[in-house]
VOGU-3710 file (C-alpha; in Angstrom, 3 decimals, decimal comma):
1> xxxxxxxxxx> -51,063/-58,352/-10,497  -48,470/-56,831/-8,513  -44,866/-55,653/-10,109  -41,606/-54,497/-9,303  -39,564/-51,940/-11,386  -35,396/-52,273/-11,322  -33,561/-49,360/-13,153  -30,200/-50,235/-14,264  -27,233/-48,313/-13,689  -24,512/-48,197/-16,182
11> xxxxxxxxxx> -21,947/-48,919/-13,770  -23,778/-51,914/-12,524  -22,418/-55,463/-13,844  -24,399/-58,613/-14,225  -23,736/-60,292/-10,807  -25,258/-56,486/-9,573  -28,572/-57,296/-11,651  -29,141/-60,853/-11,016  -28,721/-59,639/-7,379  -31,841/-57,209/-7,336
21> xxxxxxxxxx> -33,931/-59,207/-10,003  -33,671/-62,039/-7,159  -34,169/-59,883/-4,405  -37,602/-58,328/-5,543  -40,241/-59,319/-3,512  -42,495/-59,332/-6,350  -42,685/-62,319/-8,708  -43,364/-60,041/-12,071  -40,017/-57,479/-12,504  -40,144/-55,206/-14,802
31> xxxxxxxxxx> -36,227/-54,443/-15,995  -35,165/-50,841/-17,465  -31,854/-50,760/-18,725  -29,682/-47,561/-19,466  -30,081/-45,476/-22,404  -26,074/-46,325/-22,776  -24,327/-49,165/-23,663  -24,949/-51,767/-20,267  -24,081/-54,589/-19,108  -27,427/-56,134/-20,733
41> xxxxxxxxxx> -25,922/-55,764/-24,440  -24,300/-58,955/-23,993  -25,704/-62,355/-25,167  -24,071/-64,093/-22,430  -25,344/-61,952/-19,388  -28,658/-61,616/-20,820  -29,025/-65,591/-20,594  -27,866/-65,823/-17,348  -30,402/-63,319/-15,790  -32,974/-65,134/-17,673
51> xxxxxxxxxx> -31,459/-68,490/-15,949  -31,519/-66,678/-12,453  -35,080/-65,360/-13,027  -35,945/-69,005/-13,811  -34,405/-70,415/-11,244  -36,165/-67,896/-8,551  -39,550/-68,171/-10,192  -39,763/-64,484/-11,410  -40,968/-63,295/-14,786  -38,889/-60,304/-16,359
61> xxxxxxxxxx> -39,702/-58,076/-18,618  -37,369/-55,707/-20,486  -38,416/-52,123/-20,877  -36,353/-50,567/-23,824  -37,025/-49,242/-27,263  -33,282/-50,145/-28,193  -33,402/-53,225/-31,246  -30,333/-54,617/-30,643  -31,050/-54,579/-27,338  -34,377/-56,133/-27,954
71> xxxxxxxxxx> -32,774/-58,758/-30,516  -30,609/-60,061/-27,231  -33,411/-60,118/-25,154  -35,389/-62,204/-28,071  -32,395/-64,974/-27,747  -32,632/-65,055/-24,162  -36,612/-65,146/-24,984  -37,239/-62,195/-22,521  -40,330/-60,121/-23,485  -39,616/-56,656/-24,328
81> xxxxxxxxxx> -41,977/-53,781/-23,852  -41,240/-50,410/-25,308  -42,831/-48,272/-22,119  -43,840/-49,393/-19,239  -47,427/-48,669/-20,178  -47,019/-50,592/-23,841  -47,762/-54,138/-24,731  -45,065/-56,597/-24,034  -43,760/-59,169/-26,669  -41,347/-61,955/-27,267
91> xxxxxxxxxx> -39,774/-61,979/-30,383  -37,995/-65,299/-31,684  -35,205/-65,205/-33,435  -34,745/-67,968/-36,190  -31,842/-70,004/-37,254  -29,548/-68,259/-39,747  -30,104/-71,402/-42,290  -34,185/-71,146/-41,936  -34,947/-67,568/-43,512  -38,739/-68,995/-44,845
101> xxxxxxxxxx> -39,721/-69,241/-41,505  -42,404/-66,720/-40,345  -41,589/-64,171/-37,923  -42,960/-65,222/-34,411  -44,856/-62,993/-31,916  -45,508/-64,167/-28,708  -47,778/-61,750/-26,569  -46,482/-61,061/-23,371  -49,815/-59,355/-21,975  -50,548/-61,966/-19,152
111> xxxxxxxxxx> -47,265/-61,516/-17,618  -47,491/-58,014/-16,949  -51,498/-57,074/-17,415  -50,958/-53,038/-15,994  -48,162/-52,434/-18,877  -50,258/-53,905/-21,278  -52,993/-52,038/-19,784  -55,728/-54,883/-21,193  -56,294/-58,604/-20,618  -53,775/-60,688/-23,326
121> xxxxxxxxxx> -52,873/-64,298/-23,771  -50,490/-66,351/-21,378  -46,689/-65,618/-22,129  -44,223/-68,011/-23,818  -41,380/-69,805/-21,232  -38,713/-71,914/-21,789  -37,494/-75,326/-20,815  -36,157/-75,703/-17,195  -32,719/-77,115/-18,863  -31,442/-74,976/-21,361
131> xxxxxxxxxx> -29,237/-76,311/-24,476  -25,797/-75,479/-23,643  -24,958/-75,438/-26,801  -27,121/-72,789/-27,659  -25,450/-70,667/-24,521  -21,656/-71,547/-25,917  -23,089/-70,707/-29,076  -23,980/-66,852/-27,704  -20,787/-66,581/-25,474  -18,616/-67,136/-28,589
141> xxxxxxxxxx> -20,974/-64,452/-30,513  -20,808/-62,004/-27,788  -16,745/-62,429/-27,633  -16,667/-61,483/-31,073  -18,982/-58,495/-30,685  -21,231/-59,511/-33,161  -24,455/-57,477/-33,570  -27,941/-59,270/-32,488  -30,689/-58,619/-34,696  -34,024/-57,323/-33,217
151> xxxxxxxxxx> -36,818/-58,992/-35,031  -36,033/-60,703/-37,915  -38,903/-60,660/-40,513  -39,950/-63,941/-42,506  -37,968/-64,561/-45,134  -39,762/-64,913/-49,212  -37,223/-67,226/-50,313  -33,462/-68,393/-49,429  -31,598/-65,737/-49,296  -29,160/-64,818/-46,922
161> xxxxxxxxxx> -29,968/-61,679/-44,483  -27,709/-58,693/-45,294  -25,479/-57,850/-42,253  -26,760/-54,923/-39,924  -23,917/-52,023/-39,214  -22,503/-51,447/-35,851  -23,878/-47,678/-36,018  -22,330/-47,478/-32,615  -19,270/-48,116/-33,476  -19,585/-46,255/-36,522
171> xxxxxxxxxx> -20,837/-42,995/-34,547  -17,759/-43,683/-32,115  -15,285/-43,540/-34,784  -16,884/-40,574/-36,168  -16,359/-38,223/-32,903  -13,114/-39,306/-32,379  -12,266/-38,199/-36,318  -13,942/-34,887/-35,906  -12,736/-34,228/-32,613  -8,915/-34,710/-33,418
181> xxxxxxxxxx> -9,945/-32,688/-36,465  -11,243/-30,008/-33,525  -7,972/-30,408/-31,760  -5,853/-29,356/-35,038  -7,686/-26,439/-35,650  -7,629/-25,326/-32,262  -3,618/-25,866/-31,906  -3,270/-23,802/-34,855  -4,953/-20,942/-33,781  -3,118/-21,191/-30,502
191> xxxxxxxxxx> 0,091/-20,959/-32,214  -0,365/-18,584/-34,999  -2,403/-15,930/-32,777  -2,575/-16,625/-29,056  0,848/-18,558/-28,544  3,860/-16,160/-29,919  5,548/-14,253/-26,921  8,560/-12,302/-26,750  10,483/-10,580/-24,408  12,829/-7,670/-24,939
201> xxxxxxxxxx> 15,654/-7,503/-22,322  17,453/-4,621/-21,863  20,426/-3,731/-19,529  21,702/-0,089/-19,156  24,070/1,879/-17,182  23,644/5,034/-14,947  25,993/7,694/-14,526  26,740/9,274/-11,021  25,339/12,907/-10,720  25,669/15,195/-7,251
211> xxxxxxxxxx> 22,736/17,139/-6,632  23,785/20,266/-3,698  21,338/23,130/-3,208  20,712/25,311/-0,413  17,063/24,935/0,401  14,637/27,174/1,854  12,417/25,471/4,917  8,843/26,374/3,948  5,357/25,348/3,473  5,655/23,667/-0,291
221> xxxxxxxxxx> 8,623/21,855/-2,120  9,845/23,752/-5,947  12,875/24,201/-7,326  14,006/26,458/-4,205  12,095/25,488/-0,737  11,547/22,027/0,883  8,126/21,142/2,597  9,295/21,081/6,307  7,310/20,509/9,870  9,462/21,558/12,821
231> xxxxxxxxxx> 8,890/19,461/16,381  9,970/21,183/19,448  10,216/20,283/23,264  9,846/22,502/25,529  10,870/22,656/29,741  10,460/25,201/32,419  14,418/25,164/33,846  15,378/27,082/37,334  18,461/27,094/39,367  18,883/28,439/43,044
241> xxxxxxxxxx> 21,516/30,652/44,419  23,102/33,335/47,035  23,228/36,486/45,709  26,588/38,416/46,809  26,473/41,823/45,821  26,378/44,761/47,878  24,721/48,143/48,394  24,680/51,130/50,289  20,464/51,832/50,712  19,335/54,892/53,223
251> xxxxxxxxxx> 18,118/58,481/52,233  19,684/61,237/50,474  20,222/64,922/51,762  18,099/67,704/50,469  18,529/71,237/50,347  18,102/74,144/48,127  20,551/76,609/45,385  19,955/80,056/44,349  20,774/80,848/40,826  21,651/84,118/39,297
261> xxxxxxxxxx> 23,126/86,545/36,450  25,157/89,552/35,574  24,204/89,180/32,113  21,493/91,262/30,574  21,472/89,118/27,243  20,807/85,705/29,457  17,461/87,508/30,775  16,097/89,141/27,167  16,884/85,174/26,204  14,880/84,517/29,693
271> xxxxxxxxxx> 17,822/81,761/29,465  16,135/78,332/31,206  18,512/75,449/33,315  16,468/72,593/33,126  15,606/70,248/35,903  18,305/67,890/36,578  21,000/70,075/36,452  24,300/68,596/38,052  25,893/70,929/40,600  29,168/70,576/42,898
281> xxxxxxxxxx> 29,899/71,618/46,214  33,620/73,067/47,262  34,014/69,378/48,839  33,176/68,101/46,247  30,276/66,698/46,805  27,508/66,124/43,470  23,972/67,566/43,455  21,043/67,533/41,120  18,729/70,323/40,468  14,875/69,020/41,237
291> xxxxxxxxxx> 13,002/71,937/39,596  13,760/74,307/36,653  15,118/77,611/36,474  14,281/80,442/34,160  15,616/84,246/34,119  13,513/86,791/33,384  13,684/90,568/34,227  11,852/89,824/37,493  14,109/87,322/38,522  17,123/87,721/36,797
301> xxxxxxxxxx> 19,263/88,075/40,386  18,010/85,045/42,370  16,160/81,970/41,386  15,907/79,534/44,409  15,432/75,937/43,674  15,754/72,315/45,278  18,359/70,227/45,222  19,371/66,495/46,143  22,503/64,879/46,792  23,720/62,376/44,131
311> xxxxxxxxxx> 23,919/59,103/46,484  22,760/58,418/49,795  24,325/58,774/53,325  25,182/61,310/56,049  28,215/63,115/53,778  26,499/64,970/51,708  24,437/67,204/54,785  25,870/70,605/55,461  27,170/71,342/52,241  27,478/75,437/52,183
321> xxxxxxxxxx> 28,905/78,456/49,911  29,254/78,791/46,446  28,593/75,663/43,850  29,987/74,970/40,187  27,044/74,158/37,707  27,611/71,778/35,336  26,939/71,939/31,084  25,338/75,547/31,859  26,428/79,091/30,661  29,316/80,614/32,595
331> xxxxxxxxxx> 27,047/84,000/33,658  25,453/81,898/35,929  26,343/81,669/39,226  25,235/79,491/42,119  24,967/79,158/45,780  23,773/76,845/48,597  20,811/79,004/49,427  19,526/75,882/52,390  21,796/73,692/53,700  21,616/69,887/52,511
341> xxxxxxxxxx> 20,341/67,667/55,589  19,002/64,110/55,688  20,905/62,094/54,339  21,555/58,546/55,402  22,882/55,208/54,758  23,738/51,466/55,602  24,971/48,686/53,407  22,815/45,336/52,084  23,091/42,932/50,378  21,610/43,081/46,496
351> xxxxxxxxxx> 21,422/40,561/43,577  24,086/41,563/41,259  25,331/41,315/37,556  27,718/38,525/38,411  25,060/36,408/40,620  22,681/36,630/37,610  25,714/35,583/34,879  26,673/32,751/36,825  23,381/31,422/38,144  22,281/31,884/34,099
361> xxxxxxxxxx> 25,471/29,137/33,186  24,313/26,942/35,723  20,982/26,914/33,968  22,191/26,176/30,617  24,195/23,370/31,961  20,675/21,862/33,236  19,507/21,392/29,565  17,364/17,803/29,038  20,042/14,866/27,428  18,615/12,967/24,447
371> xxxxxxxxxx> 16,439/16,066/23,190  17,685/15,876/20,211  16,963/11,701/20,058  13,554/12,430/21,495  12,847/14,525/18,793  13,575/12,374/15,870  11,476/9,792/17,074  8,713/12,227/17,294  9,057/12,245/13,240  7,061/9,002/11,343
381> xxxxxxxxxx> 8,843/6,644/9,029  8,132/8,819/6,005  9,523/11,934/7,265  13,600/12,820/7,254  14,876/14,300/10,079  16,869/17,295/9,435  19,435/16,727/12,306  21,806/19,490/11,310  18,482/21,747/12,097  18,324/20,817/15,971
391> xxxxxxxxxx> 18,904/23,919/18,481  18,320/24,686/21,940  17,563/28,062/22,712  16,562/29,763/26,768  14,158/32,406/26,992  15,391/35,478/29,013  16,607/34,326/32,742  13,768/35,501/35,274  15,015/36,090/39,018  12,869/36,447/41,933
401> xxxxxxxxxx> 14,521/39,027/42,749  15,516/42,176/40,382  19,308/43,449/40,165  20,410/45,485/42,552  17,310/45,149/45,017  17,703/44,051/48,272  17,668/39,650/48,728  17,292/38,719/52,319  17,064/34,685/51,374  18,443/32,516/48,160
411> xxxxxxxxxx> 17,037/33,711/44,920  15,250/31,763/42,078  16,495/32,113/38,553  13,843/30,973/35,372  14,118/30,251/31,967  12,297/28,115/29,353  14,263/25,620/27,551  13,395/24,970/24,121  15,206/22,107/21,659  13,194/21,920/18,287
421> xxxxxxxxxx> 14,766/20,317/14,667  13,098/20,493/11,142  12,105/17,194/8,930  11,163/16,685/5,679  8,642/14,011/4,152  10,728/11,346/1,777  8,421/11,831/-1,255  9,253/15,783/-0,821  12,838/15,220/-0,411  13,165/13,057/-3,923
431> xxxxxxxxxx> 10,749/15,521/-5,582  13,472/18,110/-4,337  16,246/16,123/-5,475  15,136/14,554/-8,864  14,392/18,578/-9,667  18,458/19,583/-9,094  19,158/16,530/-10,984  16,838/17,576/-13,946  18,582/20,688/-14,222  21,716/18,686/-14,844
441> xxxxxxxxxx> 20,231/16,511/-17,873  21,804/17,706/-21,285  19,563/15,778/-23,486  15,924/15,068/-21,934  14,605/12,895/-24,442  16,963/10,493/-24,316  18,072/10,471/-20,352  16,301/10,611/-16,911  16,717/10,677/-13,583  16,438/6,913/-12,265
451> xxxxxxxxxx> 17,496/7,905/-8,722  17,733/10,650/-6,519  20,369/9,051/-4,008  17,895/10,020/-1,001  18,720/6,764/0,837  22,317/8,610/1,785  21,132/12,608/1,485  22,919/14,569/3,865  21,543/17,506/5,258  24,572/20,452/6,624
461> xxxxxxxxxx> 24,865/24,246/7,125  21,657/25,101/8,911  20,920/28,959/8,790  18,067/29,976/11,230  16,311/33,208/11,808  12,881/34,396/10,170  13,567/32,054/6,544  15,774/29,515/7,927  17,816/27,226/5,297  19,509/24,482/4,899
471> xxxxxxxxxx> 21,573/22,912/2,376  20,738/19,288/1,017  23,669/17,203/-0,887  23,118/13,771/-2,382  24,662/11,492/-5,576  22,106/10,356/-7,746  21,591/8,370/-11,214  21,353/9,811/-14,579  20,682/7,266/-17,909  18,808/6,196/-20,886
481> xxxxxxxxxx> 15,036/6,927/-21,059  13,524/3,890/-21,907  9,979/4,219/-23,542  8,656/1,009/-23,042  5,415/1,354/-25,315  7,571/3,339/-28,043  9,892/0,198/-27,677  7,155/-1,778/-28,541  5,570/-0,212/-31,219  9,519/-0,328/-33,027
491> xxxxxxxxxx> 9,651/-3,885/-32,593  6,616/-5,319/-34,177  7,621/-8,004/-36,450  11,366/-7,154/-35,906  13,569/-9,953/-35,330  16,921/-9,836/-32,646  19,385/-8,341/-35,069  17,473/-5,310/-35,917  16,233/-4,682/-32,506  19,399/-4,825/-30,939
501> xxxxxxxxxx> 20,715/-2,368/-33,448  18,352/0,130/-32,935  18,129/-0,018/-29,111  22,134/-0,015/-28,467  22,435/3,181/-29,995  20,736/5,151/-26,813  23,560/6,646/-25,082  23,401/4,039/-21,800  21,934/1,073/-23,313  24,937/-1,741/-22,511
511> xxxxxxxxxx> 23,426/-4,770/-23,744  19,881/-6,143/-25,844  18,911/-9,101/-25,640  15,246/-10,570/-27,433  13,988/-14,329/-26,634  10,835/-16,129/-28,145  8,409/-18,091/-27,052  7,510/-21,054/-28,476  10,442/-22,242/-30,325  8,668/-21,716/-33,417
521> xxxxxxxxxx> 8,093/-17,812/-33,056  11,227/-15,989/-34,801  9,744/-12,154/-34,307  8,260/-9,643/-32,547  4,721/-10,092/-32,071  2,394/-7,586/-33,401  -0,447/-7,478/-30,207  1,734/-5,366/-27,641  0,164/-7,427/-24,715  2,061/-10,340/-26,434
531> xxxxxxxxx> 5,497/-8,082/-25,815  7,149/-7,380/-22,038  9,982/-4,949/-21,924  12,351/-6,013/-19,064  14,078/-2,912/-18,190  17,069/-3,457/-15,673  19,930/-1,150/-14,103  23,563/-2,589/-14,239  25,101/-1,415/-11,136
//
């Protein structure tokens, strides 16, 4: 014989039940409540699914081990199977007043043959009409929550059954007892261990210290040099103009001297006039020796060598007689042994001193604007720029044409113009600072540094050159050295009173403070995690 197998959720309610005990297809259903209290452990609902099954012409059976549950199920006279392979019964429950009746079994095998798993008598149903007396009867029962007894086993004389527990009720009651007791225990080893919290707030004051040194710009930052990087741009710079100098250009007369001596100590010297040897004519024209001259015994009388006319041009040909040497001893004598001839000249025009000064201004009046802007950017955020460190310098000016030569067109002057400034990274410039401000620090236990005062350091008095310098000026912060784990490690178990004492006595300190947390906590915890030290500047 075919079956059907509802399980029961906890959450469903009677109507729920009814609804897919009706709806089976199959005319045997075999119910399975929850393991929980359900909507089943009422009297009341449990007759009314046995009136629906009635009514719809399907058999239940209940599949629970549970006693109360099966005592309910006995009133509603639903047979009860403890697995769905097991042997279904009906148990009857007697009247209270009739305890000498026998216990009766009614076997439940026919109406569900595969859970009894063997062939068993015809089960026991009810009346179509049902005493609604009885029902009222079980609906005031249920209201009071009385407990249902399973099966109730014949009685040997009159006496009245004992009442059965409510060992749910009882088991209820229990957890909630030992889980407030939980709850206490646990709120009391919050608050004694994990709970207590202080915090130690202190406020100090800083005293205003100027740190100026002359730094040198190097490669590493001490007590003396500052880490520096230098940028530099760099632009090729001309400027055109008309030279105006002149010159007289041509050849210059040659001719010859003869040299000789009276004196016979000049020729044992073999006396020597070296090449070069200014000499001047009786018009006063100026000569220069192009060979030397050296008296000996052989040629102590005449020594003929060449000679060239100072400057260029047609004046100084046909020079003639006697000529005055010039830084040479006065035994020597001198005269125009070959006329000078040659000579020539005509006047050009030549770059001069002045064209070169003033085309060099005009250069340096061509320098780039904003170099010194362009190079700041070039620095990144982190790095100062040292603006008292920018220059512009010009290599050496570069004509087309050299001084004094000849310039038929305009000439080109060059230079190179080169701006350049140093900077410094921040962290280097602190490091630098903080280290003038150490010096400055009577007592270094008990004060620090707390600022350097880079934000407004002020770089002046650049000195360049091969170890270039520069002098760096800022006002910084001197105060209290706060310890914060020594501060911790004083206060454990301290209350305000004594903390404050101790702590205002540090040259700085202006005010102590010490709050707790929860209101019950009065000191200083003893777990250092369980302290914060909030350390603040008054400015």
């Amino acid at each position: 014989m075919a079956k059907d197998v509802l399980y029961i959720d906890t959450e469903d309610d009677i109507t729920a039940v009814i609804g897919k005990v009706t709806g089976s297809k199959e005319s045997i259903v075999a119910i399975v409540p929850p393991k929980r209290t359900g909507v089943l452990h009422s009297a009341v609902n449990m007759r009314l699914l046995a009136r629906a099954a009635q009514k719809h012409d399907k058999q239940i059976v209940l599949i629970s081990g549970d006693g109360p549950l099966a005592g309910l199920a006995a009133a509603a006279k639903i047979p009860v199977a403890k697995t769905l392979q097991s042997k279904p019964e009906l148990h009857i429950v007697p009247a209270a007043e009739s305890d000498d009746a026998d216990q009766e079994v009614i076997d439940g095998a026919a109406l569900l043959p595969e859970l009894a798993q063997a062939d068993a008598a015809p089960i026991h149903t009810w009346p179509a009409n049902e005493d609604s007396a009885a029902v009222d009867a079980v609906e005031r029962e249920d209201k009071a929550r009385k407990p249902v007894s399973a099966v109730v086993p014949r009685a040997n004389g009159a006496k009245k059954k004992p009442k059965i527990p409510n060992f749910n009720s009882f088991r209820k009651k229990l957890f909630l007892i030992g889980g407030g007791l939980v709850l206490i225990i646990v709120f009391f080893v919050w608050a004694i261990w994990f709970a207590p919290h202080a915090t130690i707030a202190i406020t100090a004051q800083t005293t205003s210290v100027t740190a100026n040194a002359v730094a040198s710009l190097g490669e590493a930052t001490n007590e003396t040099t500052l880490k520096t990087t230098k940028k530099e741009e760099k632009k090729e710079l001309s400027v055109e103009f008309t030279p105006t100098g002149k010159k007289k250009v041509g050849e210059r007369s040659k001719g010859s001297v003869a040299f000789g001596t009276n004196s016979a100590d000049l020729v044992d010297a073999e006396y020597t006039i070296p090449s070069g040897t200014q000499l001047t004519s009786r018009d006063g024209k100026v000569y220069t020796t192009t060979e030397q001259v050296k008296f000996t015994r052989d040629n102590r009388r005449r020594v003929e060598v060449g000679i060239i006319a100072k400057e260029v041009g047609s004046e100084y040909d046909g020079a003639h007689g006697s000529m005055t040497p010039k830084d040479i001893d006065s035994g020597v004598y001198a005269d125009i042994a070959t006329e000078p001839s040659g000579g020539s000249s005509r006047e050009v025009t030549v770059v001069s001193r002045d064209d070169l000064a003033r085309a060099g201004d005009l250069l340096k009046n061509k320098k780039e604007s904003g170099a010194k802007e362009r190079l700041k950017s070039q620095f990144d955020s982190q790095t100062l720029p040292m603006e008292t460190t920018f220059t512009e310098q010009y290599s050496s000016f570069t004509p087309s044409v050299a001084q004094d030569s000849e310039a038929s067109d305009r000439v080109l002057l060059r230079t190179t113009y080169t701006a350049s400034m140093y900077g410094a990274a921040r962290t280097d410039v602190d490091n630098f600072l903080k280290q003038q401000l150490q010096k400055q620090v009577a007592n270094k236990d008990e004060q620090k540094v707390y600022s350097s005062g880079i934000d407004q350091v002020a770089f002046s008095e650049y000195s360049g050159g091969r170890r270039p310098t520069v002098r760096v000026r800022a006002d910084g912060k001197i105060g209290p050295y706060i310890d914060e784990g020594e501060i911790k490690r004083q206060a454990k178990g301290k209350k305000q009173g004594d903390i404050q004492i101790a702590l205002e006595k540090i040259d700085g300190v202006k005010d102590v403070s010490v709050k707790y947390s929860p209101f019950w906590v009065s000191t200083v915890p003893g777990d250092d995690k369980k302290v914060t030290v909030d350390f603040k500047i008054d400015k």
